[in-house]
C-alpha atoms as an extended CHARMM CRD file, in Angstrom:
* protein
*
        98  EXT
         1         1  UNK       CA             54.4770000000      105.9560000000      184.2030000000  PROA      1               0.0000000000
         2         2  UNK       CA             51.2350000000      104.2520000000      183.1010000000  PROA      2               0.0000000000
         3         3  UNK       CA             51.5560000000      100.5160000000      182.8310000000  PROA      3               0.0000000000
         4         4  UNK       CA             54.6880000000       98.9640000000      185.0590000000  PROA      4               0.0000000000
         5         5  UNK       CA             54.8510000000       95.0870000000      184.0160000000  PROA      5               0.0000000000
         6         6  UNK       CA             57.6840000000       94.2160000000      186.8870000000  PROA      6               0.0000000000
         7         7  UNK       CA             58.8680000000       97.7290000000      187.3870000000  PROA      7               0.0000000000
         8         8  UNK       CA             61.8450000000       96.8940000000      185.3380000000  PROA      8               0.0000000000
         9         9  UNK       CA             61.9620000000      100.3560000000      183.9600000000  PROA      9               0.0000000000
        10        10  UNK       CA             60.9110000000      102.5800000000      186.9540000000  PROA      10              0.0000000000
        11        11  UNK       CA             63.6040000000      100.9740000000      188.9630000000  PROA      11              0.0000000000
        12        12  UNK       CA             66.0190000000      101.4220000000      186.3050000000  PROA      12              0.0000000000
        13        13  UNK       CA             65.0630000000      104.9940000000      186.5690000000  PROA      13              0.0000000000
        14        14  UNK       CA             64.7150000000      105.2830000000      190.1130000000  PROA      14              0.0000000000
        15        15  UNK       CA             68.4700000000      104.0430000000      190.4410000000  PROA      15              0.0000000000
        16        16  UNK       CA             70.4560000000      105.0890000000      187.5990000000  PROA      16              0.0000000000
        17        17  UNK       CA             68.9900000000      108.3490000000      187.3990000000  PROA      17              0.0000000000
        18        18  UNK       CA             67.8650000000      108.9890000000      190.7070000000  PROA      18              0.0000000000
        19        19  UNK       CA             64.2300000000      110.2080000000      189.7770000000  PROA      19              0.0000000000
        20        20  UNK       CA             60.8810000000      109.7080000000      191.2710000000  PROA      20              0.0000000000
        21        21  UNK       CA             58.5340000000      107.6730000000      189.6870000000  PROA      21              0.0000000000
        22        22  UNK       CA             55.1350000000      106.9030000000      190.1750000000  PROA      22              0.0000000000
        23        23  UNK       CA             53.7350000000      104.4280000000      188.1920000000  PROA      23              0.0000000000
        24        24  UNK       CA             50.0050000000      102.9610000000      187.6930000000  PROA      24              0.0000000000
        25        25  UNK       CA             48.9940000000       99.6470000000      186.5970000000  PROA      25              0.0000000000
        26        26  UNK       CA             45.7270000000       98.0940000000      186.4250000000  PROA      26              0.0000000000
        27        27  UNK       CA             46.6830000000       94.8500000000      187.5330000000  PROA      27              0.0000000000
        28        28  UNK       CA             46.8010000000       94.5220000000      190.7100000000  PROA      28              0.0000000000
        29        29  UNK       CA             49.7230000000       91.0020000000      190.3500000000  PROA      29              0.0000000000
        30        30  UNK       CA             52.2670000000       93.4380000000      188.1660000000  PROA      30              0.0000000000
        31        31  UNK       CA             51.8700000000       96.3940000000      191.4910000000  PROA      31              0.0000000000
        32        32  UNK       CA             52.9180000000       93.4240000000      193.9010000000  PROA      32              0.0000000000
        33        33  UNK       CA             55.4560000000       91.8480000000      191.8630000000  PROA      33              0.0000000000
        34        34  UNK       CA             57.0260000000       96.0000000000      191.0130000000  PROA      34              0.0000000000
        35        35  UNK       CA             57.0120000000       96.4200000000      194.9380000000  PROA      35              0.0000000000
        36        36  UNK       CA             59.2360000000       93.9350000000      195.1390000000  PROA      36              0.0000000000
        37        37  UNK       CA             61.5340000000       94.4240000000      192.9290000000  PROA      37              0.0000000000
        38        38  UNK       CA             61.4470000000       98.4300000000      194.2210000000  PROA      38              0.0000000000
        39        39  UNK       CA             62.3310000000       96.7820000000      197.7160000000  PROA      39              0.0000000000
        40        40  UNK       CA             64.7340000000       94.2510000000      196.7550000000  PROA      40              0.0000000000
        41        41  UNK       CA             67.0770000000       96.9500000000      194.2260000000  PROA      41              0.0000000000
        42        42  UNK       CA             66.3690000000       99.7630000000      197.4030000000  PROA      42              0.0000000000
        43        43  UNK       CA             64.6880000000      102.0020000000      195.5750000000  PROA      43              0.0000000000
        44        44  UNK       CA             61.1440000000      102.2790000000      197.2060000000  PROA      44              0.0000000000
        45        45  UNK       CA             62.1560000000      105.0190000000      198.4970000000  PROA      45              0.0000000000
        46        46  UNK       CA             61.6610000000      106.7910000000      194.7100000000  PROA      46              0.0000000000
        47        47  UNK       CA             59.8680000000      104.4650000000      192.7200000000  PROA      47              0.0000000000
        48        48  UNK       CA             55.9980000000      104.1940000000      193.4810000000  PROA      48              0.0000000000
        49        49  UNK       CA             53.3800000000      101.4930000000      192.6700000000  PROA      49              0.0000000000
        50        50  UNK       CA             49.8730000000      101.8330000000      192.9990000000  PROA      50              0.0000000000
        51        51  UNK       CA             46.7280000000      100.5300000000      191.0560000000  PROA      51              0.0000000000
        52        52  UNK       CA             45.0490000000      102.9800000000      188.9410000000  PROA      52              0.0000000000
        53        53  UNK       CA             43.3170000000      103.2040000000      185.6150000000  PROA      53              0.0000000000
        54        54  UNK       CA             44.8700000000      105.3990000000      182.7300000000  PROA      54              0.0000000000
        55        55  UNK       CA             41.2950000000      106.6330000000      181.7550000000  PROA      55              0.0000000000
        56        56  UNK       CA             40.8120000000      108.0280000000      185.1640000000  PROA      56              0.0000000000
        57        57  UNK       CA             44.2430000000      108.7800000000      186.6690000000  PROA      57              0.0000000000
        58        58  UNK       CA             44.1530000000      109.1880000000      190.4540000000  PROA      58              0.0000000000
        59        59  UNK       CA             45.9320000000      112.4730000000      190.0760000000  PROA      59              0.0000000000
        60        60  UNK       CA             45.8880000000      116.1390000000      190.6620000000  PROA      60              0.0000000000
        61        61  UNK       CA             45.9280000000      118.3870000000      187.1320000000  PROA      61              0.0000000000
        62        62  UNK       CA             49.2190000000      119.5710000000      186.1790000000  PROA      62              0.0000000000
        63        63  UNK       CA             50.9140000000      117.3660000000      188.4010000000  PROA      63              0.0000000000
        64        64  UNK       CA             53.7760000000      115.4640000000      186.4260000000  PROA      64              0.0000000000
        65        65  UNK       CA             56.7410000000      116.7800000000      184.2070000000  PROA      65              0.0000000000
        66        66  UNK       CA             56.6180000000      113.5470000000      182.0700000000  PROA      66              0.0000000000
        67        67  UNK       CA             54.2980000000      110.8810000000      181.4940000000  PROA      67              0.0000000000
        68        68  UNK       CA             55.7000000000      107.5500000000      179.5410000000  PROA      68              0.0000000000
        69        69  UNK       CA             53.3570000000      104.3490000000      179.0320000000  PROA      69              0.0000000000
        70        70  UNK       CA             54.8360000000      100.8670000000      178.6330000000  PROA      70              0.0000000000
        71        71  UNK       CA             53.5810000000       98.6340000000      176.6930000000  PROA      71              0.0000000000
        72        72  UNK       CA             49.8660000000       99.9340000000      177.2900000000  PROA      72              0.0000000000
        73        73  UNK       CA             48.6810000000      102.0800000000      174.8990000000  PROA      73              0.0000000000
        74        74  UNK       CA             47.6120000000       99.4500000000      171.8920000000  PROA      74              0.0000000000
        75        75  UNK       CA             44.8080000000       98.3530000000      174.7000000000  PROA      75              0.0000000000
        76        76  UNK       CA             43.4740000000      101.5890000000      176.0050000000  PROA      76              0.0000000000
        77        77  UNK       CA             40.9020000000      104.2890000000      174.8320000000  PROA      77              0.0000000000
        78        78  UNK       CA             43.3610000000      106.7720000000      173.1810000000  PROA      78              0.0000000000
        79        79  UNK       CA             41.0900000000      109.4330000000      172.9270000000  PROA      79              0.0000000000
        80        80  UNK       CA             40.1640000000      109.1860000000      176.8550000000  PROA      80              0.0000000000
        81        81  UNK       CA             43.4930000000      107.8710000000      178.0540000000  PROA      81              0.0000000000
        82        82  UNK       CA             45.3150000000      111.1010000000      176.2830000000  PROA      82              0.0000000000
        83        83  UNK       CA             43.1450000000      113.7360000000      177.4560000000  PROA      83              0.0000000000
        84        84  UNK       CA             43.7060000000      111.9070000000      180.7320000000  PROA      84              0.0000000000
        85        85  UNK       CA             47.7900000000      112.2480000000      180.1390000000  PROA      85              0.0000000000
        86        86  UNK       CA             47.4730000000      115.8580000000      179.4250000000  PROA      86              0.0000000000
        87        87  UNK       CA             45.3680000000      116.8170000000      182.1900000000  PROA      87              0.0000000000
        88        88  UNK       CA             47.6610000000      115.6430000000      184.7670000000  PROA      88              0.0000000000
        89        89  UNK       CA             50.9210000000      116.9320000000      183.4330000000  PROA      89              0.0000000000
        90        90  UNK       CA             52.5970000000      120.1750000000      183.5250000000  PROA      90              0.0000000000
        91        91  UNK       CA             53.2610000000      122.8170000000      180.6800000000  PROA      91              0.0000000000
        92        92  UNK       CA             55.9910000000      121.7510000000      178.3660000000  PROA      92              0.0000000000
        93        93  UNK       CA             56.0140000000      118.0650000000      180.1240000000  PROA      93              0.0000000000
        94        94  UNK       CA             57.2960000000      115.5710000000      178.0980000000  PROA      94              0.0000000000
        95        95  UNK       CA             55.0740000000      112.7560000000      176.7800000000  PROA      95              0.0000000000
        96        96  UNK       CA             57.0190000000      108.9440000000      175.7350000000  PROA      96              0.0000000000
        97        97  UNK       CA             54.3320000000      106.2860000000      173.9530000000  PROA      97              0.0000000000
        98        98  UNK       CA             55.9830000000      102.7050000000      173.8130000000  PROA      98              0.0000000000
């Protein structure tokens, strides 16, 4: 997930559907503040916060089987950011835009 705000929806994921998630945001304030919630709803264990940049994601190629931003993608470089997306995720991954 590219862009986490409080980590509202990766630790929805993370607990009702019991899914890993790794999730980048390039504030460093909305990584904390995700971490805690992670911690607080016990689901660090699956969902992951770290700071990273969507133009440059900190990420092997074809690693991911979906990619969803969140309330990011009216600010970034779409051309960059994209290529970015693609590079990292697997054939026949699935792509969300919010």
């Amino acid at each position: 997930m590219v862009g986490c705000g409080t980590g509202f929806s990766a630790c929805y994921l993370a607990r009702e559907i019991g899914c890993e998630v790794l999730v980048i945001d390039i504030e460093e304030l909305s990584i904390e503040k995700a971490k805690e919630k992670a911690k607080r709803q016990k689901v660090s264990d699956k969902a992951k916060f770290r700071v990273g940049d969507a133009h440059a994601l900190p990420f092997e190629a074809e690693t991911f089987d979906a990619l969803r931003t969140e309330f990011v993608s009216q600010f970034l470089d779409r051309e960059r950011a994209f290529k970015e997306f693609a590079r990292v995720l697997r054939p026949r991954a699935y792509v969300g835009i919010n």
